[in-house]
Backbone as XML, in Angstrom:
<?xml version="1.0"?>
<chain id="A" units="angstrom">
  <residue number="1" name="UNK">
    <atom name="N" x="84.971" y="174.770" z="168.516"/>
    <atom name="CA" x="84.101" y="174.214" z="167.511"/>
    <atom name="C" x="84.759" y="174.249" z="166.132"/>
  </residue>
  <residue number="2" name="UNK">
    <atom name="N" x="85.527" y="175.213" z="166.115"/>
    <atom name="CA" x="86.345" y="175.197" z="164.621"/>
    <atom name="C" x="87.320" y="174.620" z="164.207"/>
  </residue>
  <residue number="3" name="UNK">
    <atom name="N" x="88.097" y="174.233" z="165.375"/>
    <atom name="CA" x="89.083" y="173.333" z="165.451"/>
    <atom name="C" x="88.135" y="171.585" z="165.345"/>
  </residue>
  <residue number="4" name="UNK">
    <atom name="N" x="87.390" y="171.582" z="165.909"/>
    <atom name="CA" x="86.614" y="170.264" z="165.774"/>
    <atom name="C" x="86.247" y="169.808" z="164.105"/>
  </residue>
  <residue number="5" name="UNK">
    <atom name="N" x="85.757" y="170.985" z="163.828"/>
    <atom name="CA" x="84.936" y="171.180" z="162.294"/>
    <atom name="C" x="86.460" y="170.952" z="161.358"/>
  </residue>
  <residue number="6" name="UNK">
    <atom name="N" x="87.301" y="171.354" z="161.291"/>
    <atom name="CA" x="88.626" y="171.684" z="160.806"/>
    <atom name="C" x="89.446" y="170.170" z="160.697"/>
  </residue>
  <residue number="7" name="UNK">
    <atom name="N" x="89.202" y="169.224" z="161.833"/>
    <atom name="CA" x="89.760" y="168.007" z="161.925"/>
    <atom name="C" x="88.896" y="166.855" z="161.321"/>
  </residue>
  <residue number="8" name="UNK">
    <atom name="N" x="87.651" y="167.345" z="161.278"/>
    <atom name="CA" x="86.223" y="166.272" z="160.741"/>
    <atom name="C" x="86.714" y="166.764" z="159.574"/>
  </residue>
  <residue number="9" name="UNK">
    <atom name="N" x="87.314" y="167.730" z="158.576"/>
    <atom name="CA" x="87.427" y="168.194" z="157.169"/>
    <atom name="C" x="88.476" y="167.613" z="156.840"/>
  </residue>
  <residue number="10" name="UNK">
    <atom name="N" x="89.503" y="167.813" z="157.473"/>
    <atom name="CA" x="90.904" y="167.123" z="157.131"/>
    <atom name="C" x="90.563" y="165.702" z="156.916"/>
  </residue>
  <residue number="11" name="UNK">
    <atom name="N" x="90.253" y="165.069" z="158.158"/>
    <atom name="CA" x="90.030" y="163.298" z="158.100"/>
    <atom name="C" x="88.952" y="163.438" z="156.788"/>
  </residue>
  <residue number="12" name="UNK">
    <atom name="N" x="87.846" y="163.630" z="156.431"/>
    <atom name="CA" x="87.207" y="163.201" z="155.535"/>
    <atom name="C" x="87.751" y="164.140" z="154.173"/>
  </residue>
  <residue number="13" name="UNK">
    <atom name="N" x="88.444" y="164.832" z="153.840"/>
    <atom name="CA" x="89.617" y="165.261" z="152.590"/>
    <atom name="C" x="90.273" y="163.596" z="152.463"/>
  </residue>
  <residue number="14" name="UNK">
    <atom name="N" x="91.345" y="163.247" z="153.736"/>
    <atom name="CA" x="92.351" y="162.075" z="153.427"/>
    <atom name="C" x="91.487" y="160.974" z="153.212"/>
  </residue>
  <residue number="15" name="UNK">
    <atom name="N" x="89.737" y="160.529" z="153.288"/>
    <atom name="CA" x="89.440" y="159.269" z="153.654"/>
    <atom name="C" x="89.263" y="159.856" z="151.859"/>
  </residue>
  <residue number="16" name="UNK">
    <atom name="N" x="88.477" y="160.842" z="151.642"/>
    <atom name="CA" x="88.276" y="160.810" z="150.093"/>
    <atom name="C" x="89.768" y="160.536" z="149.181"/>
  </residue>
  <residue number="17" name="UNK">
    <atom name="N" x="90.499" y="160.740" z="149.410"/>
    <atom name="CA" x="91.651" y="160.685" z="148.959"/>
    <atom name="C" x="92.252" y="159.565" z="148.510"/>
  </residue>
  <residue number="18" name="UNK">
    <atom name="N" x="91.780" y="158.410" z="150.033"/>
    <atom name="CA" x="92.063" y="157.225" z="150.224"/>
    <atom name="C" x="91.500" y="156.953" z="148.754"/>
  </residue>
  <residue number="19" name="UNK">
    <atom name="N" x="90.314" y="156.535" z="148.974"/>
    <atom name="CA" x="88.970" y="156.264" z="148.693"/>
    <atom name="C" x="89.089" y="156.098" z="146.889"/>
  </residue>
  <residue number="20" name="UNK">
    <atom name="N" x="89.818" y="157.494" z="146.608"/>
    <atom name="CA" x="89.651" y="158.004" z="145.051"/>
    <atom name="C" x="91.277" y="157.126" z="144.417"/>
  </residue>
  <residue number="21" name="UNK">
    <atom name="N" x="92.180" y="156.962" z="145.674"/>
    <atom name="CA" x="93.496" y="155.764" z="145.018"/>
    <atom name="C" x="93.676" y="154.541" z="144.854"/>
  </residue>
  <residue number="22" name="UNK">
    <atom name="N" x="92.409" y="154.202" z="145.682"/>
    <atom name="CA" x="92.028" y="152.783" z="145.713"/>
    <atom name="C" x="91.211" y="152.843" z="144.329"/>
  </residue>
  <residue number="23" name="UNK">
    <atom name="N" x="90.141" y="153.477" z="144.336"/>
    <atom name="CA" x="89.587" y="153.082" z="143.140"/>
    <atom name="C" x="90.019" y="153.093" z="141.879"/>
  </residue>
  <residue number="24" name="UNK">
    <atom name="N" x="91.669" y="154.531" z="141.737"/>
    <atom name="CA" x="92.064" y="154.364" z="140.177"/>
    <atom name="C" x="92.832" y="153.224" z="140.276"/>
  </residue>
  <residue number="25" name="UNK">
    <atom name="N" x="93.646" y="152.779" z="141.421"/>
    <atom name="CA" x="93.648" y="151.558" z="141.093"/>
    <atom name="C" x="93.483" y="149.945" z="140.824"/>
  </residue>
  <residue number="26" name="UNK">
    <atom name="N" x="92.296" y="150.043" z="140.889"/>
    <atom name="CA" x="91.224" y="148.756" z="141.095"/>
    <atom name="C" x="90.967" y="149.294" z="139.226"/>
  </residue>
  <residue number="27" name="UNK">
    <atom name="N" x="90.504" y="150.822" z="138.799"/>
    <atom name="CA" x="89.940" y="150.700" z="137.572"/>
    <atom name="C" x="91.287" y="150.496" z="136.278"/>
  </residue>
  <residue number="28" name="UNK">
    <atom name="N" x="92.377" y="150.841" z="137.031"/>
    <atom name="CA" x="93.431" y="150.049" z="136.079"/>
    <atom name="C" x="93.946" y="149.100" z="135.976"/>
  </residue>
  <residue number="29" name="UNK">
    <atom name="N" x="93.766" y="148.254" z="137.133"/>
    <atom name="CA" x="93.499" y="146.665" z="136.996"/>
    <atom name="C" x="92.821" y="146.234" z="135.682"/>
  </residue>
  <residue number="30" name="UNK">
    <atom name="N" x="91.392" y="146.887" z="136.130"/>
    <atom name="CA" x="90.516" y="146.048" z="135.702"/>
    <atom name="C" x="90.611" y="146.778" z="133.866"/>
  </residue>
  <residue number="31" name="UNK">
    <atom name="N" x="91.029" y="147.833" z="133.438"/>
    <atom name="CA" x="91.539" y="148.512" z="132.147"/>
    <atom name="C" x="92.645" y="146.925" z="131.543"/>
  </residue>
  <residue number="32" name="UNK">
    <atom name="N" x="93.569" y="146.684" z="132.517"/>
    <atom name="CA" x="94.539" y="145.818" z="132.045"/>
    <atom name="C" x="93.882" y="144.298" z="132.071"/>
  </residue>
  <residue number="33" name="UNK">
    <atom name="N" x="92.856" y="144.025" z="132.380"/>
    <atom name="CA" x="92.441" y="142.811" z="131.838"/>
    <atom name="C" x="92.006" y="142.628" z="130.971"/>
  </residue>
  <residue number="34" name="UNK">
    <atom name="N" x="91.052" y="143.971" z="130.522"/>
    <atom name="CA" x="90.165" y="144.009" z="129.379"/>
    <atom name="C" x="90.983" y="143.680" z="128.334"/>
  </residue>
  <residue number="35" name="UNK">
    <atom name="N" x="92.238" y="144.236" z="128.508"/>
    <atom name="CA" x="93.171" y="144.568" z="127.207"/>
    <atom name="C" x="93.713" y="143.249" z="127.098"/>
  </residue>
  <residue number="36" name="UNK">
    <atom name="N" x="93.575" y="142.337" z="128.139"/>
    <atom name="CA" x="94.377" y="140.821" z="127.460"/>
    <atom name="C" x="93.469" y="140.270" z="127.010"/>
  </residue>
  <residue number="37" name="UNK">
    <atom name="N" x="91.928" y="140.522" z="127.881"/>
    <atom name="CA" x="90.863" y="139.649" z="127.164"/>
    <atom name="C" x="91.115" y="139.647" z="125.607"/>
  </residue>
  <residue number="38" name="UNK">
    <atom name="N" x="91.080" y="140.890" z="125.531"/>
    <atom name="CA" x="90.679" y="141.224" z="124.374"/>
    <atom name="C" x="91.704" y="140.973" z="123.124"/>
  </residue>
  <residue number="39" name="UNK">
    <atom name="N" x="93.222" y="140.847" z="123.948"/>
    <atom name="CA" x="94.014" y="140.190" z="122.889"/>
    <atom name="C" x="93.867" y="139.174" z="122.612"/>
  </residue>
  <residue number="40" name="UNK">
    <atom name="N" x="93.309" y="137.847" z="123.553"/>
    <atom name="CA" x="93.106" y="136.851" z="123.258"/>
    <atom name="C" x="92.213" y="135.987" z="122.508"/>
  </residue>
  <residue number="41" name="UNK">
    <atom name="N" x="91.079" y="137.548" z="122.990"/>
    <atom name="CA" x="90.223" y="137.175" z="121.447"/>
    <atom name="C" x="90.167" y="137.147" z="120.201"/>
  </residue>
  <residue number="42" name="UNK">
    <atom name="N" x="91.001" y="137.895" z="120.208"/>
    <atom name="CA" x="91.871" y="138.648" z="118.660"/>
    <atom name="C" x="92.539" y="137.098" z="117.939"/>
  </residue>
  <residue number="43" name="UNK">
    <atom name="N" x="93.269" y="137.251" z="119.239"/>
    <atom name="CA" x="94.095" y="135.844" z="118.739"/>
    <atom name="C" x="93.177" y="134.472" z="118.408"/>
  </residue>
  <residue number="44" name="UNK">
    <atom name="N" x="92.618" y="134.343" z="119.194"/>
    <atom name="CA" x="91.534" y="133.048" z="119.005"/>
    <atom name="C" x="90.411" y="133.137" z="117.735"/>
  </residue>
  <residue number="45" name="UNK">
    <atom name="N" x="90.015" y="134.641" z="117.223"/>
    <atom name="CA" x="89.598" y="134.776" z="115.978"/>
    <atom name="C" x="90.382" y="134.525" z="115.086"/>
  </residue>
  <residue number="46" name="UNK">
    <atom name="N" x="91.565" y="135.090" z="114.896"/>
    <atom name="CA" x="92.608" y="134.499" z="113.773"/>
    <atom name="C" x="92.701" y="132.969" z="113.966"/>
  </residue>
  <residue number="47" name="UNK">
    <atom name="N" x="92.819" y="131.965" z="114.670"/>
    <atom name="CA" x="93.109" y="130.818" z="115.074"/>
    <atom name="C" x="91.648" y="130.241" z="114.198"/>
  </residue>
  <residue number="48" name="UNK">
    <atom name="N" x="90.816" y="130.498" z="115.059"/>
    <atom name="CA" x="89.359" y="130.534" z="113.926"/>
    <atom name="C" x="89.238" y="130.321" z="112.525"/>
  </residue>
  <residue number="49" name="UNK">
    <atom name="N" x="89.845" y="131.592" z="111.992"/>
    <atom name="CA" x="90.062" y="132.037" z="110.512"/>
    <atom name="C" x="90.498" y="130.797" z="109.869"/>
  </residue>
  <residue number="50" name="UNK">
    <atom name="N" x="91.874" y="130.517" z="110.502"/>
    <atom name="CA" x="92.559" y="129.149" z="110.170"/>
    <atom name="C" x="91.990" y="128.294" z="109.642"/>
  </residue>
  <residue number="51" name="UNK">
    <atom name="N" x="91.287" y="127.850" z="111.125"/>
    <atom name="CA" x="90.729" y="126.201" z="110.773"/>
    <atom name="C" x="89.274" y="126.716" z="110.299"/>
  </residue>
  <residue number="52" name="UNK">
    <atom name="N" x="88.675" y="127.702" z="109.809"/>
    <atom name="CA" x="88.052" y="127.593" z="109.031"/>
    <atom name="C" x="88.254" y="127.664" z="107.156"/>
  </residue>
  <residue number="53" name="UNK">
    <atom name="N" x="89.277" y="127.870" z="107.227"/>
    <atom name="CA" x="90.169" y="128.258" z="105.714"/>
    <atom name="C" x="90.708" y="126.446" z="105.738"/>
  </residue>
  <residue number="54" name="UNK">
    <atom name="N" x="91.229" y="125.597" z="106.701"/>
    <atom name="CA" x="91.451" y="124.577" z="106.469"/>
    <atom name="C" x="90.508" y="123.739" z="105.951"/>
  </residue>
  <residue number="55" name="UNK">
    <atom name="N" x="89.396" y="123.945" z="106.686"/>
    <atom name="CA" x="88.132" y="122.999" z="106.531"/>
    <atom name="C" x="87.536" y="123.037" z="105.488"/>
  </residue>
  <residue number="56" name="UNK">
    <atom name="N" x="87.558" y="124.459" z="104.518"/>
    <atom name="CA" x="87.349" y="124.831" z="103.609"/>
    <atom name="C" x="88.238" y="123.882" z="102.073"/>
  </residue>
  <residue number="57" name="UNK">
    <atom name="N" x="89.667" y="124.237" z="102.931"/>
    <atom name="CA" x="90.431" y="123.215" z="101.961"/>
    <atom name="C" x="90.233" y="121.801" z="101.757"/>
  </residue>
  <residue number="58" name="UNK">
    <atom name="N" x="90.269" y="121.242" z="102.948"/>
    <atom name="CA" x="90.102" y="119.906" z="103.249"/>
    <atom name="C" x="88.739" y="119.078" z="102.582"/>
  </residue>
  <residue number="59" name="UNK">
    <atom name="N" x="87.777" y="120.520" z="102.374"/>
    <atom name="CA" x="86.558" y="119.741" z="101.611"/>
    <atom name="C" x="86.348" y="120.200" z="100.582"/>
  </residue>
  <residue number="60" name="UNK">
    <atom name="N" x="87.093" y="120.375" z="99.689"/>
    <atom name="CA" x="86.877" y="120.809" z="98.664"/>
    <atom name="C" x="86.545" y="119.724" z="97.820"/>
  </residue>
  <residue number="61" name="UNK">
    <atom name="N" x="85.186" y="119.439" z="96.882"/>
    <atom name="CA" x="84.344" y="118.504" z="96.133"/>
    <atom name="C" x="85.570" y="117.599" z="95.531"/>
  </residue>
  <residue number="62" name="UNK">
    <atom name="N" x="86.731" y="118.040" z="94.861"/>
    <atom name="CA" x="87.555" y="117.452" z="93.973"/>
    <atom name="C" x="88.127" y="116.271" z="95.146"/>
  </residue>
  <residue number="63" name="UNK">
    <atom name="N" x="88.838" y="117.074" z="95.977"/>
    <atom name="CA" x="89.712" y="116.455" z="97.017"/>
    <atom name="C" x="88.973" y="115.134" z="97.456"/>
  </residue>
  <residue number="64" name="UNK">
    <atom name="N" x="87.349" y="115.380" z="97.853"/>
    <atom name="CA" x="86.522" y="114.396" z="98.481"/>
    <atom name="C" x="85.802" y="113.315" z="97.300"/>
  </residue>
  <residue number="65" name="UNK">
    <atom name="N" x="85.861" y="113.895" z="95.782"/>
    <atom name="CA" x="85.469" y="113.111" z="95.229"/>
    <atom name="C" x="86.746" y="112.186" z="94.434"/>
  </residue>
  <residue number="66" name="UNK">
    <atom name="N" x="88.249" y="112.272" z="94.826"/>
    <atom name="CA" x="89.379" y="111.522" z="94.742"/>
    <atom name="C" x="89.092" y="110.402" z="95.740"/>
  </residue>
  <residue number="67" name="UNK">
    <atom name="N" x="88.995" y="111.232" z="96.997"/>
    <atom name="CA" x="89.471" y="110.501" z="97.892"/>
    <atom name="C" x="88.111" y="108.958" z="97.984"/>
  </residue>
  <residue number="68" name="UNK">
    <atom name="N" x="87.238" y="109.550" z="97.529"/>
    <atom name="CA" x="85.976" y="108.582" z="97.402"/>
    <atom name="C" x="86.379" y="107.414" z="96.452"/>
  </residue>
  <residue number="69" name="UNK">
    <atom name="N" x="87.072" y="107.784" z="95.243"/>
    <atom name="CA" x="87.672" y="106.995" z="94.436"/>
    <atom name="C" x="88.460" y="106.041" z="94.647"/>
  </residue>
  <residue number="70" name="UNK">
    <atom name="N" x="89.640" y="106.593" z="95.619"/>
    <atom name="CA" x="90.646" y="105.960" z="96.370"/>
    <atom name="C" x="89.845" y="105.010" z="97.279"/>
  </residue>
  <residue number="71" name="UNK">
    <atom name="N" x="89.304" y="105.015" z="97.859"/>
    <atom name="CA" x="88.519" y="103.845" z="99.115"/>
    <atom name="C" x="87.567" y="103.366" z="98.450"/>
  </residue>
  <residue number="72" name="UNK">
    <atom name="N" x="86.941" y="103.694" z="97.164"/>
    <atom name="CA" x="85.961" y="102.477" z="96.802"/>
    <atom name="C" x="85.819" y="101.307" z="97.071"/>
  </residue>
  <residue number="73" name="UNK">
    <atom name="N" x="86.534" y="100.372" z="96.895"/>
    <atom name="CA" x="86.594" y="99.239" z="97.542"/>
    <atom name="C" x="86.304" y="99.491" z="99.339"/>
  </residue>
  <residue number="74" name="UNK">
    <atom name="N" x="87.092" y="99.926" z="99.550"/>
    <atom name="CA" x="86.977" y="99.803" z="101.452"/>
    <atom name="C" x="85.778" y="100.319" z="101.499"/>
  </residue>
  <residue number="75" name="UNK">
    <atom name="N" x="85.407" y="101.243" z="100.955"/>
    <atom name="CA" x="83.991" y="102.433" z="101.656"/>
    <atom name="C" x="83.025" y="101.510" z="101.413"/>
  </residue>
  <residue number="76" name="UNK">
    <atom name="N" x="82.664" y="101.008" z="100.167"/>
    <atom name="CA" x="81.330" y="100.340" z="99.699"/>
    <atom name="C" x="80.597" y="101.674" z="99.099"/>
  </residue>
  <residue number="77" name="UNK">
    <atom name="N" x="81.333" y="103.020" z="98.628"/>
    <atom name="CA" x="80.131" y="104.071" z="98.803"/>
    <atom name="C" x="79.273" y="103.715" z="97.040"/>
  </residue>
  <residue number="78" name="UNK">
    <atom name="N" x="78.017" y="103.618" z="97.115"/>
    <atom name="CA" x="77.439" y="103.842" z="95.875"/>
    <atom name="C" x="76.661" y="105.389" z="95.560"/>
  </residue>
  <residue number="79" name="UNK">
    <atom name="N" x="76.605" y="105.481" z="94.288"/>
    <atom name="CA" x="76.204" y="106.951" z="93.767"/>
    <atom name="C" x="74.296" y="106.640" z="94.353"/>
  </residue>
  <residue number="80" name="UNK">
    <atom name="N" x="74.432" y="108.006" z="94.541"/>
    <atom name="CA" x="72.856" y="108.396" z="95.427"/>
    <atom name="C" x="71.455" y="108.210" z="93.761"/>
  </residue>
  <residue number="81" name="UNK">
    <atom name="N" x="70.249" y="107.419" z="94.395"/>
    <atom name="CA" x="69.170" y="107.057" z="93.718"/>
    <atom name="C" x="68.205" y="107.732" z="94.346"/>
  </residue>
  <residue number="82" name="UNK">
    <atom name="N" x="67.574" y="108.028" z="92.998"/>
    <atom name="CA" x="66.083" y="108.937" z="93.523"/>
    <atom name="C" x="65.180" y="107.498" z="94.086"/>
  </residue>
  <residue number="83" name="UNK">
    <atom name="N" x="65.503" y="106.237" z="94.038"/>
    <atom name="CA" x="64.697" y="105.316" z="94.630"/>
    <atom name="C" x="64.963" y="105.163" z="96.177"/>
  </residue>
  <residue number="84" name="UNK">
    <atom name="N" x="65.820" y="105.668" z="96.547"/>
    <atom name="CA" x="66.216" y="105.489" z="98.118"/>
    <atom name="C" x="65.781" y="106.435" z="98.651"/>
  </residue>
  <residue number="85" name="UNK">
    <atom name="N" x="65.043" y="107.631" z="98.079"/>
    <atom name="CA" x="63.796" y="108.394" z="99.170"/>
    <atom name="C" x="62.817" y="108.236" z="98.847"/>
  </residue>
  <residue number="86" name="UNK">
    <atom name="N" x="61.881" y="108.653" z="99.700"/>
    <atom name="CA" x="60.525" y="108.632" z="99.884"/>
    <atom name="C" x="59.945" y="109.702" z="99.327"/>
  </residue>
  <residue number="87" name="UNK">
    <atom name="N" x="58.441" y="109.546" z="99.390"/>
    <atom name="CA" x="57.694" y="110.286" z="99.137"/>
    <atom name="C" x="57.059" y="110.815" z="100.060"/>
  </residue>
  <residue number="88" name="UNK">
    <atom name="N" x="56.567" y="112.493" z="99.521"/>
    <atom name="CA" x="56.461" y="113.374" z="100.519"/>
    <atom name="C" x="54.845" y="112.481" z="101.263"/>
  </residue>
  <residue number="89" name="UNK">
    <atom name="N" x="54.004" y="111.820" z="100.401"/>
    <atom name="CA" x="52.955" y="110.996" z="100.775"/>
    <atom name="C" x="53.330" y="110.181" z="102.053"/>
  </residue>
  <residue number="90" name="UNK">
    <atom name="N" x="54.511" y="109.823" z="101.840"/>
    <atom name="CA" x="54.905" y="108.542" z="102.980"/>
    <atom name="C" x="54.777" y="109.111" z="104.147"/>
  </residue>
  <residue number="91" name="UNK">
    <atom name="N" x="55.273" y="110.477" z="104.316"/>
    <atom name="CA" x="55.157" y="110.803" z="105.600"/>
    <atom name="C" x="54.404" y="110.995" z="105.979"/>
  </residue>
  <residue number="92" name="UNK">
    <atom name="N" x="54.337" y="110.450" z="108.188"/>
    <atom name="CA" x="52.747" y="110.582" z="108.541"/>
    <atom name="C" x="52.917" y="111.925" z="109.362"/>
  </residue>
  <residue number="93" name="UNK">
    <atom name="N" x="52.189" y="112.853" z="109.045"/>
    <atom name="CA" x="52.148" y="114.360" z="109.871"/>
    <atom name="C" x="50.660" y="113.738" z="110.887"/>
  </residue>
  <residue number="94" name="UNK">
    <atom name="N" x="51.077" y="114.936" z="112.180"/>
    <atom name="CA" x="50.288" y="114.576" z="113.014"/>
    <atom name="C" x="49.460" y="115.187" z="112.814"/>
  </residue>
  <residue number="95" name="UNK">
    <atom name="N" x="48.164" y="113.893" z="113.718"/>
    <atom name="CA" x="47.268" y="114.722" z="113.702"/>
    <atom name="C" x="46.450" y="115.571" z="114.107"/>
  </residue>
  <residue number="96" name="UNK">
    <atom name="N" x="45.448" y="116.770" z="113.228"/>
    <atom name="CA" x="45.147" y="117.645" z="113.825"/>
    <atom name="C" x="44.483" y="117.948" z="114.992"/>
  </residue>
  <residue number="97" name="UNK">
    <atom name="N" x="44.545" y="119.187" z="116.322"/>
    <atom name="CA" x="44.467" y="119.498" z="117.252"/>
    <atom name="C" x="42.432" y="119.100" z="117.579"/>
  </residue>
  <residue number="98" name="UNK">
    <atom name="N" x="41.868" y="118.427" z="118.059"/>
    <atom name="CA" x="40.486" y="118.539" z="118.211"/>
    <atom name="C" x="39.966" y="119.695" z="118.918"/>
  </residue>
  <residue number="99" name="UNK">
    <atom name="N" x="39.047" y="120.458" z="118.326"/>
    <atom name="CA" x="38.335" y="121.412" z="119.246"/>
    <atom name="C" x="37.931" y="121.708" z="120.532"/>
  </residue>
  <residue number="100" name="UNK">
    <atom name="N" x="38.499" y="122.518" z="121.387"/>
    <atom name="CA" x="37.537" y="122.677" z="122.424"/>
    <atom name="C" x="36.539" y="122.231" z="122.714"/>
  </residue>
  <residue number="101" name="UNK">
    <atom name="N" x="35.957" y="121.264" z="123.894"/>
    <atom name="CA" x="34.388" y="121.187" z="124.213"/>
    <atom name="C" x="33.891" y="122.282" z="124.705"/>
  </residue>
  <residue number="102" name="UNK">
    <atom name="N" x="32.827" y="123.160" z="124.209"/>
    <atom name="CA" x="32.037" y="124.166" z="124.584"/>
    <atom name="C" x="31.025" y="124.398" z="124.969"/>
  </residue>
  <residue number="103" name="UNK">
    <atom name="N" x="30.209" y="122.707" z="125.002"/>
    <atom name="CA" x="29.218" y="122.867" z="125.191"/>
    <atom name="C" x="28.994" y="121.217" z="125.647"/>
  </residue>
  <residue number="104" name="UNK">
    <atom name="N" x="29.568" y="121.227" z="127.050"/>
    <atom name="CA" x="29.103" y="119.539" z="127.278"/>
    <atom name="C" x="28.054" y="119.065" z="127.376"/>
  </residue>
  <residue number="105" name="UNK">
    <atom name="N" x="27.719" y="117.749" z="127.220"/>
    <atom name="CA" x="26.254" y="116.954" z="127.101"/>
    <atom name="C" x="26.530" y="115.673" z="128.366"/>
  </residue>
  <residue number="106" name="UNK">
    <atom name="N" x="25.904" y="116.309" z="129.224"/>
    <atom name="CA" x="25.390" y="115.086" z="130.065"/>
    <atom name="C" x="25.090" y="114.204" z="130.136"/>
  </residue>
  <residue number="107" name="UNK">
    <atom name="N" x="25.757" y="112.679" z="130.206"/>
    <atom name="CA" x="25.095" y="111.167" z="130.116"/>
    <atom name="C" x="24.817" y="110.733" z="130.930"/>
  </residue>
  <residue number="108" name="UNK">
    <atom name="N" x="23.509" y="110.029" z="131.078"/>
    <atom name="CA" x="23.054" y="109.248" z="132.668"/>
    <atom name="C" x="22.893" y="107.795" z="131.774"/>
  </residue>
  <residue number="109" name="UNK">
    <atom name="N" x="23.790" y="106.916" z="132.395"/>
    <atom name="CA" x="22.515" y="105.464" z="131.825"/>
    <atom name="C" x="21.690" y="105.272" z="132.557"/>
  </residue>
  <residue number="110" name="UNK">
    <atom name="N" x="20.748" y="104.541" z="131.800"/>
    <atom name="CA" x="19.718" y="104.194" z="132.128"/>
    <atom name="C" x="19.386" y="102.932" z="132.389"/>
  </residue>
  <residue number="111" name="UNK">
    <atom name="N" x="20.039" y="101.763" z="131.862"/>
    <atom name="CA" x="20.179" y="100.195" z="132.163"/>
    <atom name="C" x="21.823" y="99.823" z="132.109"/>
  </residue>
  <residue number="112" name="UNK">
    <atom name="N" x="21.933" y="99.156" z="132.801"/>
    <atom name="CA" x="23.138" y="98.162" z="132.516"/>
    <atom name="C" x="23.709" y="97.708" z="131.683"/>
  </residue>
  <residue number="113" name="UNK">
    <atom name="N" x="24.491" y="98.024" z="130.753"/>
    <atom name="CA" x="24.848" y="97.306" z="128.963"/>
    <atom name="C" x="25.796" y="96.289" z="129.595"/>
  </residue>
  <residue number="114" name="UNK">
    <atom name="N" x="26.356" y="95.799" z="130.865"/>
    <atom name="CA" x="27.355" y="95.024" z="130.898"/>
    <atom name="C" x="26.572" y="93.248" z="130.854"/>
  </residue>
  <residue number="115" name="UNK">
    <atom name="N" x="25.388" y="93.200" z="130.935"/>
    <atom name="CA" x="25.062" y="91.890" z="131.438"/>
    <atom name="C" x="24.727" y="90.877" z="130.145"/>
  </residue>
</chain>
């Protein structure tokens, strides 16, 4: 019986063993992906930074109010009029929600209105 007990200990020592090398290395796999994810996010935030610092440049009021100058002719653009909006009157808001019926009223006719 002790020799039995002794060989069930050994095999389940080596299966834990197994068990615990497989998993550090499955969790350092998965350690070494994190770490590229994560460079790449790095990188793709700076990339970000960029073209948001470009876009920044690229519209800057002066730059866009040259360049408006420059295409006048081609654009057609004219300077903005308080006559080309509306009034807050003009707009139609919907309308409001009708109440619940709470208390219905029963109709019977009584003659024919079609004839």
């Amino acid at each position: 019986m002790r020799i039995l007990f002794a060989i069930f200990t050994i095999i389940s020592v080596m299966a834990l063993a197994f068990w615990a090398y497989r998993e550090n290395y499955r969790t350092q796999a998965e350690l070494s992906e994190m770490r590229e994810l994560q460079a790449e996010i790095g990188q793709l935030n700076e990339s970000l930074a960029v073209l948001r610092a470009e876009w920044a440049y690229l519209n800057r009021p002066d730059r866009l109010r040259e360049l408006a100058d420059i295409n006048f002719a081609r654009l057609g653009l004219l300077p903005l009029d308080p006559r080309q909006f509306g009034r807050v009157a003009d707009v139609g808001y919907p309308a409001p929600d009708l109440p619940p019926i709470t208390k219905p009223v029963d109709t019977v006719a009584t003659q024919d209105l079609t004839q």
